[in-house]
N, CA, C and O of each residue as an XYZ file, in Angstrom:
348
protein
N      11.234      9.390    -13.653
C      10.093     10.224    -13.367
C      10.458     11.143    -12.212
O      10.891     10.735    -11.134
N      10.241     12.463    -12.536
C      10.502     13.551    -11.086
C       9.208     14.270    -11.131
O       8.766     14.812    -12.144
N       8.679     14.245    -10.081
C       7.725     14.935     -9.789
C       7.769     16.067     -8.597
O       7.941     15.463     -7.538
N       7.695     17.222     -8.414
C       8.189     18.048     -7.524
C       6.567     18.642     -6.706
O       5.664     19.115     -7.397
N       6.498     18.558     -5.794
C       5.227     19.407     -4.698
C       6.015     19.875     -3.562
O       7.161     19.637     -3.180
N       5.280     20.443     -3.232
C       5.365     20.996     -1.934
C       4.440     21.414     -0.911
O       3.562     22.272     -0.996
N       4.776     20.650      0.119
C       3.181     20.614      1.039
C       3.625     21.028      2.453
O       4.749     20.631      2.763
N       2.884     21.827      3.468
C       2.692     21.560      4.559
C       2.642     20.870      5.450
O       1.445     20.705      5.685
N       3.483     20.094      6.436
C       3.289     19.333      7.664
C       1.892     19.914      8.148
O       1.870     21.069      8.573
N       0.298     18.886      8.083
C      -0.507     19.642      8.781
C      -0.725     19.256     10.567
O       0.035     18.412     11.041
N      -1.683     19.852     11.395
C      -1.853     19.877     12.790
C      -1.239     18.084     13.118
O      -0.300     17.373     13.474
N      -2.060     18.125     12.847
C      -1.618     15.997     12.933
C      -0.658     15.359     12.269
O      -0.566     14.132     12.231
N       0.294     16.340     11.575
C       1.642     15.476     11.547
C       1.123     14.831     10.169
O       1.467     13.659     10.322
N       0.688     14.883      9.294
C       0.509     14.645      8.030
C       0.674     15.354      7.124
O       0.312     16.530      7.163
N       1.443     14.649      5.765
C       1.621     15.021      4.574
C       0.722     14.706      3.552
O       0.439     13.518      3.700
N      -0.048     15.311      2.297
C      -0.396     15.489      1.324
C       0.477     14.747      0.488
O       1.593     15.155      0.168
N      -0.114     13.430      0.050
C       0.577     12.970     -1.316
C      -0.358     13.222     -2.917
O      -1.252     12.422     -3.195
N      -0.126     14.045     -3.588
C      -0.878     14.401     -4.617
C      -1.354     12.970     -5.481
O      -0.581     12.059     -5.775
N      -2.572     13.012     -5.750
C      -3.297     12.175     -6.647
C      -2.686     12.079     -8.082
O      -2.938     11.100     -8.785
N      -2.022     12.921     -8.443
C      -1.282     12.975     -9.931
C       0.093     11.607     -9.479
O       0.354     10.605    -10.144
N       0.768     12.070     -8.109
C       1.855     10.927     -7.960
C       1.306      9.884     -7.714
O       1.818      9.050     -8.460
N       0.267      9.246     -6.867
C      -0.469      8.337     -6.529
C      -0.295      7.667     -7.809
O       0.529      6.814     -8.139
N      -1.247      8.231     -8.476
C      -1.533      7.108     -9.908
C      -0.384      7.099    -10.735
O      -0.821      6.631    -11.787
N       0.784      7.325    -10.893
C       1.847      7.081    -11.474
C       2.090      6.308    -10.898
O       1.916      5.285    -11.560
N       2.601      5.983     -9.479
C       3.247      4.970     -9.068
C       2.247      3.805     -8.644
O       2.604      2.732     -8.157
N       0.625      4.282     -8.972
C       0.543      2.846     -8.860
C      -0.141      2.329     -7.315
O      -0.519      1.181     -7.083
N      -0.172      3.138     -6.642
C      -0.715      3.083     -5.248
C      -2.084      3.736     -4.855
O      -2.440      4.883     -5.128
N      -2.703      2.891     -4.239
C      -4.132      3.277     -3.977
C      -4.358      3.388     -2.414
O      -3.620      2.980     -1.518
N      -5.500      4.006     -2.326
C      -6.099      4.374     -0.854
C      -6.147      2.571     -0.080
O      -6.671      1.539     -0.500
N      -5.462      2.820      0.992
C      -5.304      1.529      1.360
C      -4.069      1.277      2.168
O      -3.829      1.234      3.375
N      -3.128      1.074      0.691
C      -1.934      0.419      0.466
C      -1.296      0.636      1.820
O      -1.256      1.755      2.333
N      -0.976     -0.061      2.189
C       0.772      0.024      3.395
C       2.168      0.705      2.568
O       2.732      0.485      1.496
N       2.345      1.568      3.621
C       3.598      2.219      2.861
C       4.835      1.989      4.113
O       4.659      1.974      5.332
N       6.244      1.806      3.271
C       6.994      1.971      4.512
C       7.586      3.254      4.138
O       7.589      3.953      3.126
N       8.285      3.340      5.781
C       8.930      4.880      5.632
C      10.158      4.434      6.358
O      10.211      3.847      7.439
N      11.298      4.877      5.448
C      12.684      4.720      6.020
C      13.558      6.252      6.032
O      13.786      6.835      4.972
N      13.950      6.738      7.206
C      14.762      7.792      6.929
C      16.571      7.184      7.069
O      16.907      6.522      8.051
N      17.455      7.495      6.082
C      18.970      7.239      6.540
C      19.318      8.697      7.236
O      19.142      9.811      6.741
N      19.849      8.371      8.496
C      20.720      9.218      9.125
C      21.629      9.907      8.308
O      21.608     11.127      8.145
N      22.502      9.060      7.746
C      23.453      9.766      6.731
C      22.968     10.242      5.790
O      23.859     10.268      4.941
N      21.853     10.756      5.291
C      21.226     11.027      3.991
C      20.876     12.281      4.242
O      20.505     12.757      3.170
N      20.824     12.802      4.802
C      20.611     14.333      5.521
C      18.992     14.081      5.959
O      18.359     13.410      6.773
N      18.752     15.025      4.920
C      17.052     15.381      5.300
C      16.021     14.445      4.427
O      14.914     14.753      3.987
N      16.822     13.054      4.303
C      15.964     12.644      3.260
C      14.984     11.164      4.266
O      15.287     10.686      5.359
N      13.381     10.673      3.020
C      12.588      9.927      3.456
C      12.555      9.124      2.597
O      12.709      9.655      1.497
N      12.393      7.807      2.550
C      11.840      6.959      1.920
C      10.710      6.499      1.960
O      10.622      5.731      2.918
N       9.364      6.615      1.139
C       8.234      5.839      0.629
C       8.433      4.738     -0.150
O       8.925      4.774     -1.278
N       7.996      3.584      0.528
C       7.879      2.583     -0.383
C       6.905      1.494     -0.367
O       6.894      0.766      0.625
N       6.053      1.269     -1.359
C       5.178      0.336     -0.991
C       5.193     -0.837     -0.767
O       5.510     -1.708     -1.577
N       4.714     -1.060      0.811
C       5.168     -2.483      1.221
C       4.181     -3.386      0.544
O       4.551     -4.462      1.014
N       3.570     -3.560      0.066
C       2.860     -4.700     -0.285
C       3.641     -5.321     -1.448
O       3.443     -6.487     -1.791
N       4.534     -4.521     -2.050
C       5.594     -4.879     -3.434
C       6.422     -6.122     -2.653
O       6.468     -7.233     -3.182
N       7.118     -5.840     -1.262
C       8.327     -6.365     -0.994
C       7.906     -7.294      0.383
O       8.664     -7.561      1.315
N       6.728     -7.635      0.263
C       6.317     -8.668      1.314
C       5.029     -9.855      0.986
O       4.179     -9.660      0.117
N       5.070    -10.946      1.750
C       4.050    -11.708      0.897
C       2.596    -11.414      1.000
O       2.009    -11.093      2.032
N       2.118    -11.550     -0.101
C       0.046    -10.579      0.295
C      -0.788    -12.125      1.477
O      -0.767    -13.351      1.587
N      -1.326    -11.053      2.013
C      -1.796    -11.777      3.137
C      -3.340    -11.393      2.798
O      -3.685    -10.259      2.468
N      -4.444    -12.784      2.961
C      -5.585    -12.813      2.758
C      -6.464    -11.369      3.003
O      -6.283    -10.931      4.139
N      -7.169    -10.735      2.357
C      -8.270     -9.520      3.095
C      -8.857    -10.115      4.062
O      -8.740     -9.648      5.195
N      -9.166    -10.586      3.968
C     -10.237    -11.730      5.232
C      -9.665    -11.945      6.339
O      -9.762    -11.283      7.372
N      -8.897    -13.120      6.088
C      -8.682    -13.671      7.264
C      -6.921    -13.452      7.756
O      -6.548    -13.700      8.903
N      -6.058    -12.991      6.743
C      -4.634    -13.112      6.681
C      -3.688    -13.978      6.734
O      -2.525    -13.942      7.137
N      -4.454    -14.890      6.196
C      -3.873    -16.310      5.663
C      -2.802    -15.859      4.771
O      -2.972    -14.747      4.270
N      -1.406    -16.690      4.379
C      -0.421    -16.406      3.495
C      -1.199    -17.311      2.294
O      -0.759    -16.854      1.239
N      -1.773    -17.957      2.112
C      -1.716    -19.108      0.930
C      -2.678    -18.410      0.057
O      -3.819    -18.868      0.013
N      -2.337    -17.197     -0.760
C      -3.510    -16.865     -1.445
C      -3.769    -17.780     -3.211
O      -3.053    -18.218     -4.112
N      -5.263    -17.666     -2.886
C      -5.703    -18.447     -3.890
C      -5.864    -17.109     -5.045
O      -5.056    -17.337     -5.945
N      -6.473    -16.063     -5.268
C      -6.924    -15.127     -6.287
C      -6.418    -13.830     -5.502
O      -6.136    -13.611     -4.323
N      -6.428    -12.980     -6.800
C      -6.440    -11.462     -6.456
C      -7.267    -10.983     -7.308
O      -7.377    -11.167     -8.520
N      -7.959    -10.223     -6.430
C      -9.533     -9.720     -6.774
C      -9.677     -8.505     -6.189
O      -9.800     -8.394     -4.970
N      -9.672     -6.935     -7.458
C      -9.277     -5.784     -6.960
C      -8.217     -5.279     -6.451
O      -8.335     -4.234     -5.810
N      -6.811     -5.943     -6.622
C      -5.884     -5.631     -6.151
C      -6.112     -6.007     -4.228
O      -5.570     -5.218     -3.453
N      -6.689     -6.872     -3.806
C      -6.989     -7.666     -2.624
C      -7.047     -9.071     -2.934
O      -7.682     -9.687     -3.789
N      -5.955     -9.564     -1.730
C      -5.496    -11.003     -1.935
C      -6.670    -11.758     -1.202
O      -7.318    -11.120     -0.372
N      -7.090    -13.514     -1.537
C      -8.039    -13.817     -1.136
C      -7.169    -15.635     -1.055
O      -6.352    -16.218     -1.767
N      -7.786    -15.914     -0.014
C      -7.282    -17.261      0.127
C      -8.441    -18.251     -0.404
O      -9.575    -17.842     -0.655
N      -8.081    -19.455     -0.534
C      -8.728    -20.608     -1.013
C     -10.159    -20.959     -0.220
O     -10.989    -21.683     -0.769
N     -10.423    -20.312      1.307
C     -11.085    -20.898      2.101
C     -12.100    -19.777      2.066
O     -13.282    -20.063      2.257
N     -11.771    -18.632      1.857
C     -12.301    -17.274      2.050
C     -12.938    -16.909      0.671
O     -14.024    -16.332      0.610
N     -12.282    -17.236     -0.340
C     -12.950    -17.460     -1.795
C     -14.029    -18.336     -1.736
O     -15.169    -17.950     -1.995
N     -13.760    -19.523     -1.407
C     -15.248    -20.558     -1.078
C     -16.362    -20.007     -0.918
O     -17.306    -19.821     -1.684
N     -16.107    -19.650      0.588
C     -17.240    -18.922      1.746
C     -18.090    -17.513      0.706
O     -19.295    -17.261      0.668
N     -16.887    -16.766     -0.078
C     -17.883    -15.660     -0.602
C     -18.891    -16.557     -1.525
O     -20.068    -16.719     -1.202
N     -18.266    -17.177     -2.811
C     -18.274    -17.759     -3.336
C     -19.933    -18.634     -3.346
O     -20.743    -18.860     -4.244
N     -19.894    -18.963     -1.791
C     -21.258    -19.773     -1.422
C     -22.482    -19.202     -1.084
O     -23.611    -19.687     -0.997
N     -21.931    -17.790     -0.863
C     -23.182    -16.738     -0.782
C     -23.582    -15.806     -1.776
O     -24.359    -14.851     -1.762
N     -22.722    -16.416     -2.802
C     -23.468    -15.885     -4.337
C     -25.008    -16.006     -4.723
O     -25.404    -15.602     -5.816
C-alpha cells in the first residue's frame, strides 16, 4: 500500500494524518503511536502503532491482566465486574 500526501508542519509542530490513511491502517483517535527517526536514513520517520507491539493495559485502572476487549479498549477482570455491577 503507498499512499502519498503532503502536509504542512502547523504553528504547534503538528502534522495532518489523513482519515483515508487512518482507516487503512487501522488506527483510531486515541491510539499511541511511536515515532522513530534513523540517523542514517536521511530524512526519514517512523509511525508505528504502539499498542500492536506492547502488552494492552486496562482503560481503567492499567492493570496488565486483561480480562475482555470492548471497543478496541482493554478491560481487566476487576474493572469488568465493577461496570458490570452498575448495569
Amino acid at each position: 500500500m503507498k499512499i502519498s500526501h503532503s502536509h504542512k508542519i502547523d504553528a504547534l509542530n503538528r502534522i495532518l494524518l489523513p482519515k483515508e490513511l487512518l482507516r487503512k491502517l487501522g488506527w483510531k483517535r486515541g491510539d499511541t503511536l511511536s515515532l522513530c527517526s534513523d540517523e542514517g536514513a536521511g530524512e526519514t520517520l517512523t509511525l508505528r502503532l504502539l499498542t500492536k507491539y506492547t502488552e494492552p493495559k486496562c482503560f481503567y485502572c492499567e492493570r496488565v491482566d486483561i480480562e475482555i476487549i470492548i471497543n478496541r479498549k482493554a478491560v481487566c477482570a476487576d474493572c469488568l465486574e465493577k461496570a458490570l455491577e452498575k448495569l
